[in-house]
N, C-alpha and C positions, 0 to 999 in steps of 0.2 A: 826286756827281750821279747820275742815276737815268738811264737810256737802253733804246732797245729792242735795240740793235746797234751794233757798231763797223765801219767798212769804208775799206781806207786809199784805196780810187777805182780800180783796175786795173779793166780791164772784168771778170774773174773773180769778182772780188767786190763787184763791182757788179751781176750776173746772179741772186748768193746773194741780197743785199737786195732788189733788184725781187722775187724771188719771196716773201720773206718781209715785206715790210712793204707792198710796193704793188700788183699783182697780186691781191689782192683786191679792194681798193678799183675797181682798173680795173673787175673783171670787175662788180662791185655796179653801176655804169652801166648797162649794159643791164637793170637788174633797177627802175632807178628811182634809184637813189639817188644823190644828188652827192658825187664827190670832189673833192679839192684835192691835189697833190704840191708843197711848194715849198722853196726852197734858201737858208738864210740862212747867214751869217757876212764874215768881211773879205775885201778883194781879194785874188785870188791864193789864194783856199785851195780852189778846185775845184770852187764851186756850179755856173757855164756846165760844166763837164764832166761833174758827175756827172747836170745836168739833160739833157746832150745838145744843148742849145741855142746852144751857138757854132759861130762857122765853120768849128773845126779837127776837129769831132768833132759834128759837123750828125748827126743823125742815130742817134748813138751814146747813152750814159748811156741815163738816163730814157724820155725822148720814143721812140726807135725802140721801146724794147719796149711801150710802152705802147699803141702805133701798133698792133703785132702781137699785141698781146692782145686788142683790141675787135675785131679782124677775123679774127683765129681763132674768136672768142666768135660770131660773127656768121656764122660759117661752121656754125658747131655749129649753130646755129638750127634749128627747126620747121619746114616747109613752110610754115604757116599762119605764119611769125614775117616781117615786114619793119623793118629797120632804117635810118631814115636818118642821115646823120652829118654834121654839117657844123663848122665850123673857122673861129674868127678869130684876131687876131692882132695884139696891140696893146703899146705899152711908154707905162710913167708917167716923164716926163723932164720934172723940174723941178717936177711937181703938176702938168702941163698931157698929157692923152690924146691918145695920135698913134698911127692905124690902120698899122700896119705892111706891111699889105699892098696900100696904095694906092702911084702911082707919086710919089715925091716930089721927082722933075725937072718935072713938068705941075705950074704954079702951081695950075689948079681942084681936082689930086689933094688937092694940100698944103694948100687951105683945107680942102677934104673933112677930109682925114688927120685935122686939130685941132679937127674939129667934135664929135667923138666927146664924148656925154655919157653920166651913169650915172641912169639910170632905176629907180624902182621898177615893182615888177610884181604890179601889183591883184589879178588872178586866180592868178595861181600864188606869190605870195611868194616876197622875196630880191630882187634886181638886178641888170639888164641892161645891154649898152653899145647905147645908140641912135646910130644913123649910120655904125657899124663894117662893114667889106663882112663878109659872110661868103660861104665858101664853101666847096659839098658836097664832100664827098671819096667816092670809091668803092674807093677800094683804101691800102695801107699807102703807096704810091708816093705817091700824092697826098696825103696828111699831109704825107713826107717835101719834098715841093714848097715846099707851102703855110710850112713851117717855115723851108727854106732860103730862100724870096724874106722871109719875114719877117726873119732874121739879116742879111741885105744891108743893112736901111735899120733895123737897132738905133745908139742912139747910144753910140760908143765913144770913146775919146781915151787916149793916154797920159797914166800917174800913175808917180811913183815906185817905187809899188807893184807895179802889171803893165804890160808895155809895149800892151797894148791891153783897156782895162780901162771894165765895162760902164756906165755913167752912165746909168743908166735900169733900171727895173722892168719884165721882160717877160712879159707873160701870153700864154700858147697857152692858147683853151679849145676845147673840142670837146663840142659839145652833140650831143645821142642821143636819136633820136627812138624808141619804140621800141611796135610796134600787134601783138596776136596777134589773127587771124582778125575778130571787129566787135566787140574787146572795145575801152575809149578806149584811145589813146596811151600809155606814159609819156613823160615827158619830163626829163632829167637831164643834168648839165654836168660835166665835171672839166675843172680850170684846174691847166695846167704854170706854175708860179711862178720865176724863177731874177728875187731883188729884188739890187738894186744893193748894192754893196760897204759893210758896217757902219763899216769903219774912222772913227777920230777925225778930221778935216780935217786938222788940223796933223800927223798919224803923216801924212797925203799928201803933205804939203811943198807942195800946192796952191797958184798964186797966178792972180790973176785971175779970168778964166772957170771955170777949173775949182775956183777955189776958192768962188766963188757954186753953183754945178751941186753940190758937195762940203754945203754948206749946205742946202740945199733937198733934198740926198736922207736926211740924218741927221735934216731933219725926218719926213719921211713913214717912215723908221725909226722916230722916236721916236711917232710916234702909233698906230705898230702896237705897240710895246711899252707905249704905258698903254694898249691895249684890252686886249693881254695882262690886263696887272695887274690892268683891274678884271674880268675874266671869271677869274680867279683868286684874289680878294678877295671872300670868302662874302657879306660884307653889301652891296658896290657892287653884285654882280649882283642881287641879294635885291631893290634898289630900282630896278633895270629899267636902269640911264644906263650906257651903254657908249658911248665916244664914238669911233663908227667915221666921223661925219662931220666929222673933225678935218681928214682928206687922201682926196683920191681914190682911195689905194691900199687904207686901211682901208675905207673906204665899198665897192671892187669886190669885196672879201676878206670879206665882212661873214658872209656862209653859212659859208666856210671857219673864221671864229675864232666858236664858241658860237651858232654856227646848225646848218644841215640838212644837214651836209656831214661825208665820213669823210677825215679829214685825215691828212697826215704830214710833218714838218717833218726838213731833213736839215740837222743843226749841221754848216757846213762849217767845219775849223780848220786853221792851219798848224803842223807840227813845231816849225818853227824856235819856238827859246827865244828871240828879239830878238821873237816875236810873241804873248809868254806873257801879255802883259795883255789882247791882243784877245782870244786863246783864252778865258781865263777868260771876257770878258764873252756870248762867243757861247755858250759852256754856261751862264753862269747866265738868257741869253734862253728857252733850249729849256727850260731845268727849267721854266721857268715857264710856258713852251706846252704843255708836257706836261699842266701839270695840268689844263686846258682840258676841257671836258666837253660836246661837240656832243649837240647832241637830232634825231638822225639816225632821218630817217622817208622811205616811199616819197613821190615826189612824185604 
């Protein structure tokens, strides 16, 4: 297998990787350009941590540095440079879109929450979520906010696998508005990705609810894996058909896989040898993300 890095997940060498694989991509946001960071493999092998995106480590992995690089980035600034930021917050459970950051005790929130749809966008190309709340952030605190109320209302349940284990696809983006003195805008997005556990159903021992919730997330896996294949199949891209409107998750993702976006995919895997078949499959997913060839432009 072919890789840019290895890192067994301690914050020390999770510090190394931010600077060497994501850290640019951050800093390329203020400049225009879209990123994506996101965390694939099976339950229990470290994606919520190394994304920073659970409850036990809110803050930590991924999300906090990235938090502190757009606003040190932003500190650097010009006189003449204003920046604005703003931040949603949404998870895909079950192929149905639910705003994270609305209240989901208030029944009006709760219809709100599932109203959320994915838009195309005539003037600026790519896709948006319509009906999502967003909101501005002014400082590293307020990301850190906005991410911790979104971690409250992620959907989680016990599996065999992990005693509290994510049943849903959660996207933090943070769009970047970014004007030097009366020249236009840019405008640019990078989406924190931490997708629900690849495991087989049956390796969950799943019955019932979680084994339908277990069905319906190996879906939206698997249609991100044939966009994969055919954005890595010379002649299917050659003939245009990439089928990102298979699931909602590939349809949000759609910039990030063979659009306008500078990506990077963290194969998460477990040690354990009782977990040597899932390993296998989560590195032969990333060889094939790897070869993925974005057409990365200012917007």
């Amino acid at each position: 297998f072919t890789y840019d890095g290895v890192s067994r997940g301690n914050e020390d060498e999770l510090a190394v990787t931010y600077d060497a694989h994501v850290k640019e991509i951050v800093g390329g946001v203020l400049q225009g350009y879209n990123g994506s960071v996101m965390a694939y493999g099976q339950t229990g092998s470290g994606k919520t941590h190394t994304m920073g995106m659970g409850g036990d480590n809110a803050g930590a992995g991924m999300a906090r540095r990235v938090f502190d690089t757009i606003f040190a980035s932003i500190a650097d600034c010009e006189a003449m440079t204003t920046v604005k930021v703003c931040t949603s917050f949404i998870e895909i459970y079950k192929d149905e879109i639910r705003d994270l950051l609305l209240d989901s005790e208030d029944p009006e929130a709760t219809a709100t929450a599932t109203a959320v749809t994915i838009r195309e966008n005539p003037k600026e190309g790519g896709v948006y979520l319509n009906g999502a709340r967003i909101v501005q952030v002014s400082d590293v605190q307020g990301c850190l906010d906005v991410l911790e109320e979104g971690i409250l209302r992620r959907a989680t349940a016990e599996s065999t696998m992990n005693v509290r284990s994510s049943r849903s696809h959660a996207i933090l983006t943070i769009n970047v508005e970014t004007k030097v003195g009366d020249a236009k805008a840019t405008l640019a997005k990078l989406h924190l990705v931490d997708l629900a556990g690849s495991e087989r159903v049956t390796l969950n021992e799943s019955r019932g609810q979680r084994f339908k919730e277990g069905v319906q997330i190996n879906m939206g896996l698997l249609a991100l894996s044939n966009c994969i294949s055919a954005l890595t199949d010379a002649n299917r891209r050659e003939w245009g058909h990439v089928p990102y409107r298979d699931s909602k998750l590939t349809r949000l993702l759609q910039d990030s896989l063979g659009g306008n976006s500078r990506t990077v995919m963290f194969a998460c895997v477990s040690p354990a040898d009782t977990n040597a078949d899932e390993t296998l499959n989560t590195l032969k997913y990333a060889n094939r993300a790897r070869s993925i060839r974005n057409r990365v432009a200012v917007n």
